[in-house]
LOZA-646206 format. One line per 4 residues: for each residue x, y, z of N, C-alpha, C. Coordinates in steps of 0.05 Angstrom, whole numbers. Layout:
BEGIN
X:Y:Z:X:Y:Z:X:Y:Z; ...
***
This chain:
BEGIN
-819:1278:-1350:-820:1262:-1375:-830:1234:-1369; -846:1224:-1384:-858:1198:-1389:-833:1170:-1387; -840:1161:-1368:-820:1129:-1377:-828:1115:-1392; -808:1097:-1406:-813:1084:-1430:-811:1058:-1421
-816:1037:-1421:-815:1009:-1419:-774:997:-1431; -763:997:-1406:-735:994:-1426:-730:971:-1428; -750:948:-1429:-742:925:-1439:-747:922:-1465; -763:947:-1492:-770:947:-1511:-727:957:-1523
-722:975:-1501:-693:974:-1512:-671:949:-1519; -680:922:-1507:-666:899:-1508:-664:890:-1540; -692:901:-1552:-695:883:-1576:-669:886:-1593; -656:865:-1598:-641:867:-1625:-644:870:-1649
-622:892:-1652:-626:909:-1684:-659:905:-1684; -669:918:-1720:-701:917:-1723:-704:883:-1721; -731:881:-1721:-747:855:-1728:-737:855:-1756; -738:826:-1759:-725:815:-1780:-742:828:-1804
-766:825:-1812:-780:838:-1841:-774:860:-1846; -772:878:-1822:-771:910:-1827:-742:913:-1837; -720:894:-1822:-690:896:-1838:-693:883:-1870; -715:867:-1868:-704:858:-1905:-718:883:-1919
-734:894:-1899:-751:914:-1915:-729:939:-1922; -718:951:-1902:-696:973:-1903:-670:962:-1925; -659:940:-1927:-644:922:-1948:-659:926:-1974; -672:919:-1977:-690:914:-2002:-694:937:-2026
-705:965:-2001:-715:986:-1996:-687:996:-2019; -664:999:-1999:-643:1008:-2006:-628:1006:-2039; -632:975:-2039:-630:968:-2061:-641:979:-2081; -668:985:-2080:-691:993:-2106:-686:1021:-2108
-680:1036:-2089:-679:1055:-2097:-648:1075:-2109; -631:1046:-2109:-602:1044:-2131:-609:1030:-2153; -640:1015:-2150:-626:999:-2181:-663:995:-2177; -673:1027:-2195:-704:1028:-2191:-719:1016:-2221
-696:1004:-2236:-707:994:-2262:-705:961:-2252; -695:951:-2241:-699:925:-2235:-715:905:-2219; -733:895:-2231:-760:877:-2218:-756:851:-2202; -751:855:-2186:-738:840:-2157:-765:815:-2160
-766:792:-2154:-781:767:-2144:-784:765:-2111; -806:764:-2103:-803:768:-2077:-817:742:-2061; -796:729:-2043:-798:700:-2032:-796:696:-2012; -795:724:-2000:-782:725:-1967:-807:729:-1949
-825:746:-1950:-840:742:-1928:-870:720:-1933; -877:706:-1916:-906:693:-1919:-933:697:-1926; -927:716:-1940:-954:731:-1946:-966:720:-1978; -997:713:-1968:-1007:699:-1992:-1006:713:-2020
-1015:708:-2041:-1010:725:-2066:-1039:708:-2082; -1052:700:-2076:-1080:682:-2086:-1107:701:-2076; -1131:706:-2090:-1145:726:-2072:-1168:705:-2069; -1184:714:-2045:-1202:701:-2030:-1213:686:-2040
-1217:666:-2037:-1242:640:-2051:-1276:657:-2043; -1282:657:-2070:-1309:659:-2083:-1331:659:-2067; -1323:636:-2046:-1347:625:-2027:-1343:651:-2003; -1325:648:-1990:-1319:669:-1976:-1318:698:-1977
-1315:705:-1998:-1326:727:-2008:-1354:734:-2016; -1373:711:-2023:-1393:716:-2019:-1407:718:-1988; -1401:709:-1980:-1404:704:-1951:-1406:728:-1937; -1381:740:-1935:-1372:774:-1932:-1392:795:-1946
-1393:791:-1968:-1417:807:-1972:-1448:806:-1960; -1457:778:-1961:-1472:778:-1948:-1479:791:-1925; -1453:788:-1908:-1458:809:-1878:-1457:828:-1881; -1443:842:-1901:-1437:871:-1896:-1465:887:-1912
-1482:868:-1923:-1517:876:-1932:-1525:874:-1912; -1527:854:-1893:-1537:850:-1867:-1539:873:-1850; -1512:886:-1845:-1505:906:-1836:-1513:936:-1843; -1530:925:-1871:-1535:960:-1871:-1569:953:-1872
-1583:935:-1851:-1603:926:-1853:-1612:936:-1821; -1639:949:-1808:-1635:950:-1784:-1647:921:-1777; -1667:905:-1791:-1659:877:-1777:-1639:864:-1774; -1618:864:-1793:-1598:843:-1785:-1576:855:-1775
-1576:883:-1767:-1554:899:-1761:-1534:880:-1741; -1517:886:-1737:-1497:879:-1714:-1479:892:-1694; -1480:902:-1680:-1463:912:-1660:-1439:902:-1656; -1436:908:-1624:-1414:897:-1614:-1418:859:-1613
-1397:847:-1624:-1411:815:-1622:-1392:800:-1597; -1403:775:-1587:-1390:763:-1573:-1349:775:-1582; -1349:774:-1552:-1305:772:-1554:-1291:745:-1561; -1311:734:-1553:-1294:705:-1555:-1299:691:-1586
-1318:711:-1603:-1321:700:-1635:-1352:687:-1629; -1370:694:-1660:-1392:690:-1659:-1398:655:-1656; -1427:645:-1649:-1423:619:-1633:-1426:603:-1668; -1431:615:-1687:-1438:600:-1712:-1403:586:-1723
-1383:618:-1715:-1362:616:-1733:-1346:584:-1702; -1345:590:-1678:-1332:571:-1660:-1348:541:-1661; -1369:546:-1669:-1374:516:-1679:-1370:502:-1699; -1375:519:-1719:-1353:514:-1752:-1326:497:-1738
-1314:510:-1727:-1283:500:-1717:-1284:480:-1706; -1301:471:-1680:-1298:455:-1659:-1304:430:-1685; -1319:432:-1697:-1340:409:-1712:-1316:406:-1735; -1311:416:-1755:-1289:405:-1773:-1258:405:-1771
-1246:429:-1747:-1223:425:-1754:-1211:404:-1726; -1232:396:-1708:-1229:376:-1689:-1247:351:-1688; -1263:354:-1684:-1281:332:-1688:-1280:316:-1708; -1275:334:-1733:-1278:304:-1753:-1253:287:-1755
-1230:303:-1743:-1211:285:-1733:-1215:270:-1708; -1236:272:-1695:-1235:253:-1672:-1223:259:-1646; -1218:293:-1650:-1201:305:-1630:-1226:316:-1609; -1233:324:-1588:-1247:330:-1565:-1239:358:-1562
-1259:381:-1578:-1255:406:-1566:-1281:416:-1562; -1295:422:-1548:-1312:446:-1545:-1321:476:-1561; -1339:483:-1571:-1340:511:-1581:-1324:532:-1567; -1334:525:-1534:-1326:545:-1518:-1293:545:-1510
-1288:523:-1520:-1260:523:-1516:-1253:553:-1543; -1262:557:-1559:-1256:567:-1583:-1253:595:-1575; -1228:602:-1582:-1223:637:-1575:-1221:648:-1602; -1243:661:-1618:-1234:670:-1646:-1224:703:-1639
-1198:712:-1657:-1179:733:-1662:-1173:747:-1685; -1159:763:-1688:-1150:774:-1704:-1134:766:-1721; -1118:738:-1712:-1086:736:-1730:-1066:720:-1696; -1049:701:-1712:-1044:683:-1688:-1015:701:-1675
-1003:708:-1695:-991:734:-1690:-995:749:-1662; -1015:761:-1671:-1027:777:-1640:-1035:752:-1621; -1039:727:-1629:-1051:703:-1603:-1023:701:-1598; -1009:690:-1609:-982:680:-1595:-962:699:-1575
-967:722:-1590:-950:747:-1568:-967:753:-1550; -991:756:-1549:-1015:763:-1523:-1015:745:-1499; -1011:716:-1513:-1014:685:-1495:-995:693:-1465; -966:707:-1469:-953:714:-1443:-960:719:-1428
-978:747:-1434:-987:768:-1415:-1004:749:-1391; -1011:727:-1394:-1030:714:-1362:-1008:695:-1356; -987:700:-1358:-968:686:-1334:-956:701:-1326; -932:694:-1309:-917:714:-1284:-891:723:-1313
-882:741:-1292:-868:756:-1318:-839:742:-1303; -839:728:-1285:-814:705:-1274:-817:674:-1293; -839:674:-1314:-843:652:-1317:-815:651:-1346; -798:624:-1346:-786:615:-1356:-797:603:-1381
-788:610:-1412:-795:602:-1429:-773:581:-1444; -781:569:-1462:-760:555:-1482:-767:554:-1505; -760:562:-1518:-763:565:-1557:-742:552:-1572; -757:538:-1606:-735:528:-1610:-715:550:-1631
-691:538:-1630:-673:558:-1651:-666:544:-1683; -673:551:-1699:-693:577:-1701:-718:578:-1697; -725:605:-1696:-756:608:-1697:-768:635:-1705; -800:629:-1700:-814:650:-1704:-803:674:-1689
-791:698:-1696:-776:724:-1683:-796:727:-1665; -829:732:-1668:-854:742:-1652:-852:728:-1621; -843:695:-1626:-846:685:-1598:-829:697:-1571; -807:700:-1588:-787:717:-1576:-785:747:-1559
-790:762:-1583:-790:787:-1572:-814:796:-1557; -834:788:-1557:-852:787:-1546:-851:789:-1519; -831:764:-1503:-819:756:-1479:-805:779:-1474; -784:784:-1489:-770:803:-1486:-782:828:-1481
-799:839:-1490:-814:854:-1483:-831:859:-1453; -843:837:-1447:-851:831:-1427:-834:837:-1398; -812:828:-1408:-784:832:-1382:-775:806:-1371; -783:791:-1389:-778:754:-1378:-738:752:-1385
-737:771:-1394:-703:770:-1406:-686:784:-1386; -659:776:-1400:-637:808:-1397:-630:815:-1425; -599:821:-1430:-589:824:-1447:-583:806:-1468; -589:805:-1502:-576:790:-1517:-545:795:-1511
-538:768:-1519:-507:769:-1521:-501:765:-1558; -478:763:-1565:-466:770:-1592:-481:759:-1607; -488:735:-1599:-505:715:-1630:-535:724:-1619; -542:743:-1609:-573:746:-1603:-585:738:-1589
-573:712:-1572:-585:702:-1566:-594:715:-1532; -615:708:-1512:-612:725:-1495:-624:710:-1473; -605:728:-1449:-607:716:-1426:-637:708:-1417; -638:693:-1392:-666:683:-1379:-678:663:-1403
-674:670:-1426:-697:648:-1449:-676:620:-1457; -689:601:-1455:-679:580:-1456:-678:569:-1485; -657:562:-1504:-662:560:-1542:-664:524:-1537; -674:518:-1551:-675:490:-1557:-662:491:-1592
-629:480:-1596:-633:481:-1620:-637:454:-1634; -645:464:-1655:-655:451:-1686:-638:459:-1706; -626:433:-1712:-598:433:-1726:-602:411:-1748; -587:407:-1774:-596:387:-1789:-586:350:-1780
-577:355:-1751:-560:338:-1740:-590:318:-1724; -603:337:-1716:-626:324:-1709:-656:327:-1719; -655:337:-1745:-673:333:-1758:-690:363:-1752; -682:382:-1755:-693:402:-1740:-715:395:-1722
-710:376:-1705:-743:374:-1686:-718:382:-1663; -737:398:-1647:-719:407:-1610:-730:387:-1599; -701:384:-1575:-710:357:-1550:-715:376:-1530; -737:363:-1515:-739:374:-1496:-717:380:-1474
-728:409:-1460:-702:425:-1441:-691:405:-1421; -664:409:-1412:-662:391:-1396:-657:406:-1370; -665:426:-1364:-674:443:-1336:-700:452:-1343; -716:466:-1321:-744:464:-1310:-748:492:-1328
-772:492:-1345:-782:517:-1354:-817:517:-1356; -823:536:-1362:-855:540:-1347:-866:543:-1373; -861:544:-1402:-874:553:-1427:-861:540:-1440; -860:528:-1459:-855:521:-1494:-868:527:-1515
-850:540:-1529:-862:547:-1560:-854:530:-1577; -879:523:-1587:-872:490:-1609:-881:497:-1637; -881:504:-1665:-895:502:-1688:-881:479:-1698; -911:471:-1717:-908:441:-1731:-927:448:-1758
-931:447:-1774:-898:452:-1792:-889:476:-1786; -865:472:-1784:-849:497:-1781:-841:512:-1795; -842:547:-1781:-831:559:-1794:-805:573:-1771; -780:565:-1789:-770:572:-1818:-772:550:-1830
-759:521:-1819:-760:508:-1829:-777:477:-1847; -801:482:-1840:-811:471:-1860:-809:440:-1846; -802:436:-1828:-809:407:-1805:-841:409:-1797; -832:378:-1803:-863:365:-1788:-860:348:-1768
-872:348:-1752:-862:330:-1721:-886:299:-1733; -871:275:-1719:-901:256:-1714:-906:247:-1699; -927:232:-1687:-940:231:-1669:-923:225:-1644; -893:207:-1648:-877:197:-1627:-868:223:-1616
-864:236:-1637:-849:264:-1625:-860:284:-1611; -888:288:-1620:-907:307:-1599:-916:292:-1578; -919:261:-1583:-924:244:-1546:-895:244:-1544; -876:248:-1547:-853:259:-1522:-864:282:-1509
-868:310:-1531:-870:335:-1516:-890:332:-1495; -915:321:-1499:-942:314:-1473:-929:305:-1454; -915:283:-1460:-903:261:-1438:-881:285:-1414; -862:303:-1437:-852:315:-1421:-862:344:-1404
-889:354:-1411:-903:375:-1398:-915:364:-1388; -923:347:-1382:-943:326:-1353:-927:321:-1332; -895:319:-1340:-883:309:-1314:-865:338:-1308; -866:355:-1320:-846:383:-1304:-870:400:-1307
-895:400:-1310:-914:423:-1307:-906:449:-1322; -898:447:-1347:-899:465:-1366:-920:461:-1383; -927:486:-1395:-945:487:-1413:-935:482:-1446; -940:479:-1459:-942:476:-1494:-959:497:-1503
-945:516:-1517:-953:528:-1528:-947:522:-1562; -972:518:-1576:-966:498:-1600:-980:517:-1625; -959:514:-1639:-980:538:-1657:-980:523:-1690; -1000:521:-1703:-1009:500:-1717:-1022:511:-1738
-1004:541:-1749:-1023:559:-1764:-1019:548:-1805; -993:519:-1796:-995:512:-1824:-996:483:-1830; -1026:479:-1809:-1035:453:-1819:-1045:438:-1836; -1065:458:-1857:-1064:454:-1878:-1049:448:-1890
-1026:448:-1898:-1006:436:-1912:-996:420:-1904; -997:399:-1887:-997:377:-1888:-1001:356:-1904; -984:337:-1917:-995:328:-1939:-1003:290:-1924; -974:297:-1925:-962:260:-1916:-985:245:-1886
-991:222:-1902:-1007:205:-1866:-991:208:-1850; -1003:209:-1823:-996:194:-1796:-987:216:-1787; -984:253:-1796:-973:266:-1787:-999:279:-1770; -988:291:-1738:-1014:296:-1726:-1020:322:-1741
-1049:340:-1743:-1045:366:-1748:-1061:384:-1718; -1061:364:-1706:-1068:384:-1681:-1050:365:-1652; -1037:383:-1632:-1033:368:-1619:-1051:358:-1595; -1078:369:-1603:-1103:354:-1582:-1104:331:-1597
-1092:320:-1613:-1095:292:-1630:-1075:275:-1605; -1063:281:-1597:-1047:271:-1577:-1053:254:-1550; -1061:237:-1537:-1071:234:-1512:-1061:248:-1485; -1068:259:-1472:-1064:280:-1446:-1056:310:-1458
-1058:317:-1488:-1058:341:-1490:-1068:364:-1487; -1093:357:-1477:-1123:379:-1466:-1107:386:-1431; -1090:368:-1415:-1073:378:-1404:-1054:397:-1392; -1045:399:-1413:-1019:409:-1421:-1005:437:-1445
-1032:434:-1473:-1021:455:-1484:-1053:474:-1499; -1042:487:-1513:-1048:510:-1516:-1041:511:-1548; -1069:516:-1566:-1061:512:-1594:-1073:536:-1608; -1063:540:-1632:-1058:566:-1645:-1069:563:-1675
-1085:565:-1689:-1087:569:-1716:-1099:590:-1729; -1098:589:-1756:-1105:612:-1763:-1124:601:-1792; -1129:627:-1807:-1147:628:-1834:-1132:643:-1844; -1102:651:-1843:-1084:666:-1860:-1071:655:-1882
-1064:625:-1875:-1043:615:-1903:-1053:598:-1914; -1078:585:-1910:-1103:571:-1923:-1124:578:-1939; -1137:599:-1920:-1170:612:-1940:-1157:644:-1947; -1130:647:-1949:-1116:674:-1961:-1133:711:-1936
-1133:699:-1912:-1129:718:-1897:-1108:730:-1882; -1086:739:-1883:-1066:750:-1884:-1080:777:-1880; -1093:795:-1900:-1100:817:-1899:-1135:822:-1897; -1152:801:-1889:-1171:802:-1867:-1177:798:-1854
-1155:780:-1831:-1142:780:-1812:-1175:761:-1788; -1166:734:-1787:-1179:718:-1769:-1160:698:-1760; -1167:680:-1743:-1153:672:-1731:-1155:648:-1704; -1160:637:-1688:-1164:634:-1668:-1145:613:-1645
-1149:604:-1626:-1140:592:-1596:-1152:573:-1589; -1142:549:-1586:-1156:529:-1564:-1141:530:-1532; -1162:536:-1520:-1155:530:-1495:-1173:508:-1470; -1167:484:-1478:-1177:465:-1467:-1186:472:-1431
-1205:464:-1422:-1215:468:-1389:-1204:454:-1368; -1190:441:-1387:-1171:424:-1363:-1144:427:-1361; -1141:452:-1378:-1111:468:-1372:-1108:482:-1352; -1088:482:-1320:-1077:504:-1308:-1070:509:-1305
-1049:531:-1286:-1019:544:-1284:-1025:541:-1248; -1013:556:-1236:-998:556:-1213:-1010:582:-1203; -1015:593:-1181:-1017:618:-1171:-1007:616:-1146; -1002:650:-1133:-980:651:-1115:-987:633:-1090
-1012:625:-1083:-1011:612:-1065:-1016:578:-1064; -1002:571:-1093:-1001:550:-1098:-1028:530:-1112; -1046:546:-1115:-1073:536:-1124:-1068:531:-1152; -1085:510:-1165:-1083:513:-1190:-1105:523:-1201
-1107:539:-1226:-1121:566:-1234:-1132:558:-1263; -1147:549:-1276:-1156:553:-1300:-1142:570:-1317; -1131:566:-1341:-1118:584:-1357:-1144:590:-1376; -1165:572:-1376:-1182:577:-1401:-1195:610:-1383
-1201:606:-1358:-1218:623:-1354:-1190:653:-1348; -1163:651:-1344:-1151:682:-1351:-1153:696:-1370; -1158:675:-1391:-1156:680:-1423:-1167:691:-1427; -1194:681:-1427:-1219:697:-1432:-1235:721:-1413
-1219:722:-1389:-1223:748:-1380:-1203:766:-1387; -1175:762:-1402:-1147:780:-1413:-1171:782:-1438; -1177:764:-1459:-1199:773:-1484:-1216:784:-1494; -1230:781:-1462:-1258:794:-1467:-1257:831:-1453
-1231:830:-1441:-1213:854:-1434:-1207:877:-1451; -1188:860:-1470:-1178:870:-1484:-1180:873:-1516; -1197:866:-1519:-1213:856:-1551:-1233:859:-1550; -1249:867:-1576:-1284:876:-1577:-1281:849:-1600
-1269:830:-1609:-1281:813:-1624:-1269:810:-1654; -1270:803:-1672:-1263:804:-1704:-1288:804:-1710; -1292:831:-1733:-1313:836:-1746:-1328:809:-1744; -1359:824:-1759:-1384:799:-1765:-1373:788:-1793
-1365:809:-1814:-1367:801:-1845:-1336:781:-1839; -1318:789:-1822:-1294:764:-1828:-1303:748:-1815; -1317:743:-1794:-1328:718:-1785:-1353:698:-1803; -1369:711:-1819:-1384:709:-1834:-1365:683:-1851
-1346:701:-1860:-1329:702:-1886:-1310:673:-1879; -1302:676:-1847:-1291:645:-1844:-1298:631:-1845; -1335:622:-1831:-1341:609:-1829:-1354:595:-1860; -1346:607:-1869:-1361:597:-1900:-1330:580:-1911
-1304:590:-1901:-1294:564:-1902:-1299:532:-1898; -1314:525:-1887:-1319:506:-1878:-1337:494:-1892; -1360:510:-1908:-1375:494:-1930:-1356:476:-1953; -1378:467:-1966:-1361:445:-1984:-1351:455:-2002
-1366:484:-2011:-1346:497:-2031:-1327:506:-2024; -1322:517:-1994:-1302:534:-1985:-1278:515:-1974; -1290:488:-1972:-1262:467:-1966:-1248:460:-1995; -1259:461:-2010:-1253:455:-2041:-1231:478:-2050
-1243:497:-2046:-1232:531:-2057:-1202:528:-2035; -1204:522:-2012:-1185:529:-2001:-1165:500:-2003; -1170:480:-2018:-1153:459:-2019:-1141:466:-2054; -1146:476:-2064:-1135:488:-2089:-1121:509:-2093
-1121:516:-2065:-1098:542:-2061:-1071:535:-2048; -1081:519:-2019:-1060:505:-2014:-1048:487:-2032; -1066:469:-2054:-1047:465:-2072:-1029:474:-2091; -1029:491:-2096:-1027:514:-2108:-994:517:-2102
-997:528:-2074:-973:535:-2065:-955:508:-2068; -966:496:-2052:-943:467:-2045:-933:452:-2079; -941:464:-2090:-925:462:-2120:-907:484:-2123; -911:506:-2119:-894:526:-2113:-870:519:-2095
-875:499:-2068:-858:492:-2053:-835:474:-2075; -850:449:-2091:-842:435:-2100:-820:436:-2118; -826:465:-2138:-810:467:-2163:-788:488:-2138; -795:499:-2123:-774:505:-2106:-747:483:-2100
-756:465:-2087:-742:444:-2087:-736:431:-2102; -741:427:-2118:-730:409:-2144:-704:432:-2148; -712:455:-2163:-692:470:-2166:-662:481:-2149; -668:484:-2132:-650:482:-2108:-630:450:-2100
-649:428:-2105:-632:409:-2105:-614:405:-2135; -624:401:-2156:-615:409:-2177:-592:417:-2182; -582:453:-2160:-559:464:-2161:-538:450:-2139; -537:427:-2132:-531:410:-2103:-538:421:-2085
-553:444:-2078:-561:450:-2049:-577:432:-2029; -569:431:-2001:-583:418:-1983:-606:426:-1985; -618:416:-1988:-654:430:-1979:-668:411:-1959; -694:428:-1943:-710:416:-1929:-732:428:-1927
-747:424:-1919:-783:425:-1918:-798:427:-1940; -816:448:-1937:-826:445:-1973:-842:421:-1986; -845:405:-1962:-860:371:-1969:-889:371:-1948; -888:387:-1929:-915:390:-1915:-919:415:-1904
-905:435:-1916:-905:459:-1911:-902:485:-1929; -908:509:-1938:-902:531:-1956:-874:539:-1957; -856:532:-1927:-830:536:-1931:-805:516:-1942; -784:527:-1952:-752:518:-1965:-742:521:-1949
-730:513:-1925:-703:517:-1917:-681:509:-1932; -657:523:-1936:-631:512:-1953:-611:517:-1946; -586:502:-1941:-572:510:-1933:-552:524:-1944; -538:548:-1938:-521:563:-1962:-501:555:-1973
-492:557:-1993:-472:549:-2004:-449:556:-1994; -423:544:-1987:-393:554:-1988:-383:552:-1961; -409:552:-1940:-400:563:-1917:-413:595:-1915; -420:606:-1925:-435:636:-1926:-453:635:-1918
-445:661:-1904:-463:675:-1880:-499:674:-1894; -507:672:-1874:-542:677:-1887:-542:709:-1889; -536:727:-1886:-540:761:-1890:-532:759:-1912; -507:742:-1923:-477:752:-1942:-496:738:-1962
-515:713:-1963:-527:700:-1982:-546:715:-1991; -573:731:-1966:-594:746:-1979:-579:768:-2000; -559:783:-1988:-545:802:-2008:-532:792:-2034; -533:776:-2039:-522:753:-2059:-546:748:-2081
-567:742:-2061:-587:728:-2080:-599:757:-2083; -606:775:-2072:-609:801:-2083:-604:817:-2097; -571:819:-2101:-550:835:-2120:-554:815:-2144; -553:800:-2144:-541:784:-2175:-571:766:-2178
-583:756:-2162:-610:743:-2174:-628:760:-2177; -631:785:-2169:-647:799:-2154:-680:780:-2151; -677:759:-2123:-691:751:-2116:-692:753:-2085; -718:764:-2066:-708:764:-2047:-721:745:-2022
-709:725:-2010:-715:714:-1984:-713:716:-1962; -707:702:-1944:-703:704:-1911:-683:705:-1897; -660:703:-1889:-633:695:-1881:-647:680:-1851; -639:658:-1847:-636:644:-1822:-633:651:-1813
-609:672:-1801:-604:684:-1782:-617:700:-1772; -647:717:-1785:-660:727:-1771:-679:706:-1754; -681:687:-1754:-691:664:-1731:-676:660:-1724; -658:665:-1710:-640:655:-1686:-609:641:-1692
-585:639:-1667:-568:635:-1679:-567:606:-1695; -579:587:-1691:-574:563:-1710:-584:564:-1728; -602:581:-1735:-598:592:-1771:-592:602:-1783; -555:607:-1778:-543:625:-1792:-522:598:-1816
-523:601:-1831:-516:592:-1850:-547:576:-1867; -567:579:-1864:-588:572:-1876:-609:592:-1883; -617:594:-1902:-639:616:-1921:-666:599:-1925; -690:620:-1917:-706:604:-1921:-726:616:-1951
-749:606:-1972:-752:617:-1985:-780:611:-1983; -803:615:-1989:-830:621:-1990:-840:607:-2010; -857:591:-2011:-876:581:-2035:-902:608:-2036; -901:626:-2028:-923:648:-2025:-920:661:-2045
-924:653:-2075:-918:677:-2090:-928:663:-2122; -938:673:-2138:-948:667:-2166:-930:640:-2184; -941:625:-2190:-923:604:-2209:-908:613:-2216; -915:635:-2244:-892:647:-2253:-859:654:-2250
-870:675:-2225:-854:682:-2208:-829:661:-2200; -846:640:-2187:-829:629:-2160:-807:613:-2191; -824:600:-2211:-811:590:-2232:-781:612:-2250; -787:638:-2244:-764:646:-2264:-744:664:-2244
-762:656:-2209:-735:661:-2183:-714:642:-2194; -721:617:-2199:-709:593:-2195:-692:592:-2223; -695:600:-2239:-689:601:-2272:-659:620:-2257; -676:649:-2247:-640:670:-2246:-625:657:-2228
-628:643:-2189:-621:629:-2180:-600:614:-2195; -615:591:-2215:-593:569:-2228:-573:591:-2244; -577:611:-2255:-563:622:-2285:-548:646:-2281; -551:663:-2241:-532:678:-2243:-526:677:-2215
-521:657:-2205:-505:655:-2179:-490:640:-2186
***
C-alpha cells in the first residue's frame, strides 16, 4: 500500500471555509426557505470591468487565428503583461523593480503556499496570530511542524500575536527564525502597517537574515497617505523580502485567476555549504518546473488593467466595496461594538459581544440573523473572541446584513 504524507494528518479539524461551508451547509438544509446574506468569505460579487473583458476576447479571437495563435507561453508570464506591472504598480511609485523580477501566476494563494517549497524543510517560520490559515498549513504540510496543541496552535511555528493591545501590528520574533509572513492590509484584520513599522521589519531581516515574506494582495484599498503599498517602497527591501499581489480583489479575478511575485536579484538564502544562493533564480527554476504559465486571454485580460480605462473601472469597484466596508462599520459601531479595519481594507474585524466565543457568535449571527461571517478563531488562537465580516458582497445585501444584525441579535 501507498504511503501517504502524514504531516497532511497534523492539519487541524477542516480548513476554516470548508467548516463554515459544512455549518452553513447544515443549516440550509434545516431551514431551506431562509435566504442567508453571505459576508464570510472574500470573494468578489462585481463582474469584470468592460475593458478587461474586452481585452479577453480579443485573445481568445487571436487564438482561433493561425497567425496569432498561441501555444505554450513564457512560465514566468508574457513580457507585455510583467511590464504592465514593473511600470505602474512600481515605478510610478518610485519603487525599483525589474520586469524580470516579475513572476506572473495563477492566484497568490498558490504563490504564498508554493514560496516554501525552495527552502529547507528545517527552515523556521513566524506568522502573525491571526492569520491567513494558507500560510500556515502549508508549513504544516511541508513537515516544518509537529503537533497542534489545544488552541491550534503548533509546534516548530513561531505566532507573533496581534492583539487590540498593540494595534494588531506583530513585533518582531525575539528568537532567530528563517521566514516571516507579513500581510498589509490585513487579513483578518483589516490593519495597515506605516512606513516606521515595515522599516522596523527590513531593519529586523537585515540583521537576523530572515526573509519577509510580504503579501500585498489588498493594496488597492488603501485609502489614507503615507501608507506604504509595497514593501519595496522601503529602503533595503530588495534585500530582504519577497512580495505577493494579485488581480483578485481589485480587477474582480477571484474566478480568472492571475496573480503574481516579486522577487528582487538581490535576494538570498543560505545553502548547505554556506554559500549564498539567489532565491530569484530557485524560483524560477521551482516555476518554470512546475507551471506552464496563466493563460494568454487572462494575461491579455490583466494587462488591460492598467490602461486608463481599466484603472478607472477598477477604482470604482474598489470603491464600491470600501463603502460596503464603511456602512459595515458605522453599523457595527452604532450597536457599541469594537470595530477595526474597514478604513484601508475590504475587511471588519469586531470584537464579539459578552465575552463569546467566535464559533458561539458565527452560530448566533447565523441562527437568528441568518447572516454569515468568519469566526476569528479560524485564524488562529488570538482571534478567538473576534469575527470578521467582508465588504465582498452587493450594497443591498451588506445594507439589510446590518439592518437584521441591529434588529435580531
Amino acid at each position: 500500500m501507498a504511503r501517504i504524507n502524514d504531516n497532511y494528518l497534523k492539519l487541524a479539524a477542516g480548513y476554516l471555509f470548508p467548516e463554515i461551508g459544512r455549518r452553513v451547509a447544515a443549516f440550509q438544509t434545516d431551514n431551506p426557505e431562509v435566504r442567508l446574506i453571505r459576508l464570510g468569505i472574500g470573494d468578489v460579487v462585481l463582474p469584470l470591468p468592460k475593458s478587461i473583458r474586452r481585452a479577453m476576447h480579443r485573445a481568445v479571437d487571436e487564438l482561433g487565428t493561425e497567425k496569432h495563435f498561441h501555444g505554450y507561453g513564457p512560465e514566468q508570464g508574457y513580457g507585455f503583461l510583467r511590464e504592465a506591472i514593473a511600470e505602474n504598480d512600481f515605478r510610478a511609485r518610485s519603487v525599483d523593480v525589474d520586469a524580470d523580477e516579475v513572476f506572473v501566476s495563477d492566484g497568490s494563494k498558490c504563490d504564498s503556499g508554493n514560496i516554501q517549497e525552495i527552502f529547507h524543510v528545517d527552515a523556521v517560520v513566524a506568522v502573525p496570530d491571526p492569520v491567513y490559515p494558507v500560510y500556515v498549513d502549508t508549513n504544516v504540510m511541508a513537515g516544518r511542524t509537529g503537533q497542534p496543541d489545544r488552541h491550534g496552535r503548533y509546534e516548530g511555528i513561531v505566532y507573533l500575536p496581534c492583539t487590540k493591545e498593540n494595534g494588531f501590528l506583530p513585533a518582531p520574533p525575539t528568537r532567530e527564525v528563517d521566514l516571516v509572513y507579513l500581510c498589509f492590509p490585513n487579513n483578518p484584520t483589516g490593519t495597515v502597517a506605516g512606513r516606521d513599522a515595515l522599516a522596523g521589519w527590513v531593519d529586523y531581516a537585515k540583521r537576523s537574515g530572515a526573509i519577509l515574506l510580504f503579501d500585498a494582495a489588498y493594496e488597492a484599498y488603501i485609502t489614507q497617505d503615507g501608507i506604504p503599498h509595497s514593501i519595496f517602497e522601503i529602503p533595503g527591501a530588495r534585500e530582504v523580502a519577497i512580495e505577493f499581489r494579485s488581480f483578485s480583489k481589485n480587477a474582480g479575478f477571484t474566478g480568472t485567476r492571475c496573480a503574481y511575485v516579486v522577487i528582487p536579484k538581490e535576494l538570498t538564502g543560505r545553502a548547505a555549504d554556506a554559500s549564498a544562493t539567489s532565491i530569484h533564480k530557485l524560483w524560477n527554476r521551482r516555476h518554470t518546473t512546475k507551471f506552464n504559465g496563466a493563460s494568454y486571454p487572462v494575461q491579455a485580460g490583466a494587462a488591460a488593467a492598467y490602461t486608463d480605462q481599466g484603472k478607472r473601472e477598477i477604482r470604482e469597484r474598489v470603491d464600491y466595496y470600501l463603502a460596503n466596508a464603511a456602512i459595515i462599520r458605522a453599523g457595527l459601531i452604532d450597536l457599541g461594538l469594537a470595530v477595526y479595519g474597514g478604513i484601508n481594507a475590504p475587511y471588519v474585524w469586531v470584537e464579539t459581544p459578552d465575552g463569546m466565543g467566535s464559533w458561539e457568535f458565527f452560530d448566533k449571527l447565523l441562527n437568528q440573523a441568518h447572516v454569515v461571517g468568519t469566526p476569528g478563531a479560524g485564524f488562529g488562537s488570538c482571534g478567538e473572541g473576534f469575527f470578521r465580516l467582508s465588504a465582498f458582497g452587493k450594497r443591498e445585501a451588506v445594507e439589510e446584513a446590518i439592518e437584521r444584525i441591529r434588529t435580531r441579535l
